[in-house]
N, C-alpha and C positions, 0 to 999 in steps of 0.2 A: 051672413056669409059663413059656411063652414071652412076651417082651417084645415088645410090638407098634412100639415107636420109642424111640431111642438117639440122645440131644444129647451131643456132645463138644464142646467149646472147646479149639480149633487154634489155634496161634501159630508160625508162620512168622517165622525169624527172617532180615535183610537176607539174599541170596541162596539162601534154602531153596527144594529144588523137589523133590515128589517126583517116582516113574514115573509114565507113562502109564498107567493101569489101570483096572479096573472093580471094582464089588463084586460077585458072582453075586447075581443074582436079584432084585437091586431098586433103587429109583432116588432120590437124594440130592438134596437139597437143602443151599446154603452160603450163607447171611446174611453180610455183611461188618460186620463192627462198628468194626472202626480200620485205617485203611493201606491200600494201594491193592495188591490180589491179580489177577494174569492168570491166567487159568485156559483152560485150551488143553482143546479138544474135539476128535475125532477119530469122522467118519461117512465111509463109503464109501472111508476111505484119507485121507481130507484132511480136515487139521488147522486147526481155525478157534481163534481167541486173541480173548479178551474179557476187556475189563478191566472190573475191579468197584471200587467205592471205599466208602465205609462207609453204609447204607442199602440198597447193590443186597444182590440174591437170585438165585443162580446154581442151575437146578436142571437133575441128569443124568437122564438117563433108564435105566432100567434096562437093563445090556447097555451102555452108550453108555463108550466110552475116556474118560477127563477125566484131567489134571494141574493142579497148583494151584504157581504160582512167585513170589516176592518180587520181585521185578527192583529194588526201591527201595531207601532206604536206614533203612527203619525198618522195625519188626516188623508183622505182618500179624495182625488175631485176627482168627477167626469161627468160626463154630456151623458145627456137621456135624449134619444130621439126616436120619440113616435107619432102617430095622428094622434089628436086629443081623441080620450073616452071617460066614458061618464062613470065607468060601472068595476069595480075591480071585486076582483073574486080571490079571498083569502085562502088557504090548504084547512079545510077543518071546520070551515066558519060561513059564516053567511057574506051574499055579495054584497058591498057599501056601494053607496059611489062617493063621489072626489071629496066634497065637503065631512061627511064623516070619516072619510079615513086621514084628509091630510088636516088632523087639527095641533093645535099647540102642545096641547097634551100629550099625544101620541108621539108628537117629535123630539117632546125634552126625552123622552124614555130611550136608553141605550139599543133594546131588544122593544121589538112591536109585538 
């Protein structure tokens, strides 16, 4: 049975940020619940930064570049909601999908 939408709770710890990237195929939404998240979008080449604080709703569009960064000095949570996809596509880099990009390795790292 395919899953039509997938909530994670993200926690961003002081200085976490990951890559530039997208999910294939479809388009997220990020609730801020604690801490103040900048979240950097990328259309046509140029990179616009928005800040969120707990209450905002930052939503991608599908295909659209996004990163999400701590810049403060406390932890950051919120909700990720999308459909599950298998394939995500980095700014620079080749597409993964889920198992190589979500590993342990890659998480301890502050910057992906």
């Amino acid at each position: 049975m395919e899953q039509d939408l997938m909530i994670a709770l993200n926690v961003y710890q002081p200085g976490a940020q990951n890559e530039l990237h997208y999910h294939e195929g479809i388009s997220q939404s990020f609730p801020v619940l604690k801490g103040i998240c900048t979240v950097r979008t990328m259309h046509d080449e140029k990179i616009t930064e928005h800040t969120c604080k707990p209450g905002d709703s930052i939503l991608i569009p599908g295909g659209g570049y996004y990163q999400r960064h701590n810049q403060g000095d406390k932890p950051v949570v919120l909700y990720q909601v999308k459909k599950p996809t298998d394939r995500i596509v980095v700014y620079g880099k080749v597409k993964l999908n889920n198992r190589d990009y979500f590993t342990k390795e890659r998480e301890d790292k502050r910057t992906l």
